[in-house]
N, C-alpha and C positions, 0 to 999 in steps of 0.2 A: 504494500500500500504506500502510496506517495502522498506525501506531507506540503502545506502551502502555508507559508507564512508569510508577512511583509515585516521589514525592520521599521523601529520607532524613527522616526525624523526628528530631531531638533529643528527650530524655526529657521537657521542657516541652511540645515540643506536640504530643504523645503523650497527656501526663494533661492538658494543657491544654485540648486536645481535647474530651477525654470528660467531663472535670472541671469545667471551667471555672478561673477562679483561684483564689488562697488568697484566704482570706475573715480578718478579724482574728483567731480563735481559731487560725491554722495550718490549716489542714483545708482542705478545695475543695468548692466547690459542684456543683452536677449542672449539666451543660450540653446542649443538643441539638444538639450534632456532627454532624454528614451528611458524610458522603460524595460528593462532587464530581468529575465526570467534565471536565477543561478538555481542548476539543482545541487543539493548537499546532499551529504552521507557520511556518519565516523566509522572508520576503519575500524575504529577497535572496540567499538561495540559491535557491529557484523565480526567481528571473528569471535570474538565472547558468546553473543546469537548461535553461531554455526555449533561453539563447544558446549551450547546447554547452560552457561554463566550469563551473567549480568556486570554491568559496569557498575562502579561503584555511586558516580555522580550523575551518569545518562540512562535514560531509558531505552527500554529497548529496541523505540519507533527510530531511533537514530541509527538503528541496523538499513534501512528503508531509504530514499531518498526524498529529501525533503524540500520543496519547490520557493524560492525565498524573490520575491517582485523587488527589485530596485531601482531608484531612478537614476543618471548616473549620465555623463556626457559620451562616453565610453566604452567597449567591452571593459579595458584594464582598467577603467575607475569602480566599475562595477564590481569588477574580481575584488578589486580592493578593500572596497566597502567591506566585501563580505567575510574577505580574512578575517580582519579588523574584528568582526561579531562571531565568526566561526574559527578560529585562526587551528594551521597546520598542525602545534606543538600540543595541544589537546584532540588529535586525532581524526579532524575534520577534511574533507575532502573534495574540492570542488568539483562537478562530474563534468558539468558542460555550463556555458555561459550566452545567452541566447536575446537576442531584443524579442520583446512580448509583445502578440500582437491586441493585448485589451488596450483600453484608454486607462490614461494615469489619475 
């Protein structure tokens, strides 16, 4: 079963987003934001899964991929983000990184 979550936004990258940044006048530029579909997965809960065990801190839906919307100027800013909330060194795994065709 596949998993779909959206990350929290702070108000910066939120207008960050869509805006781009503040430009010297105060103001924000236009920016082309997309919509980003990364699927996730931890590796070491799927192998914990497969042995019959449990991870000590993750559940076992993190065996699974889990579908994560971001908005993001870029694939790599998107990657980025989501190390950032999933990162490598706690077992996480980016599967694939994909522009989403909903609206944001």
């Amino acid at each position: 079963m596949a998993w779909k979550s959206e990350l929290a936004y702070g108000a910066d990258d939120i207008y960050g987003a869509y805006f781009g940044p503040k430009n010297q006048e105060g103001g924000r530029t236009v920016s082309r934001a997309k919509k980003f579909e990364v699927a996730v997965y931890n590796k070491e809960v799927r192998k914990l899964v497969k042995e019959g065990e449990r991870h000590r801190h993750f559940t076992d839906d993190w065996a699974d991929i889990h579908y994560v919307d971001i908005m993001a100027r870029d694939e790599r800013e998107a990657r980025v983000k989501v190390e950032n909330r999933y990162p490598e060194h706690k077992g996480f795994v980016i599967d694939s990184v994909s522009v989403s065709n909903d609206l944001p």
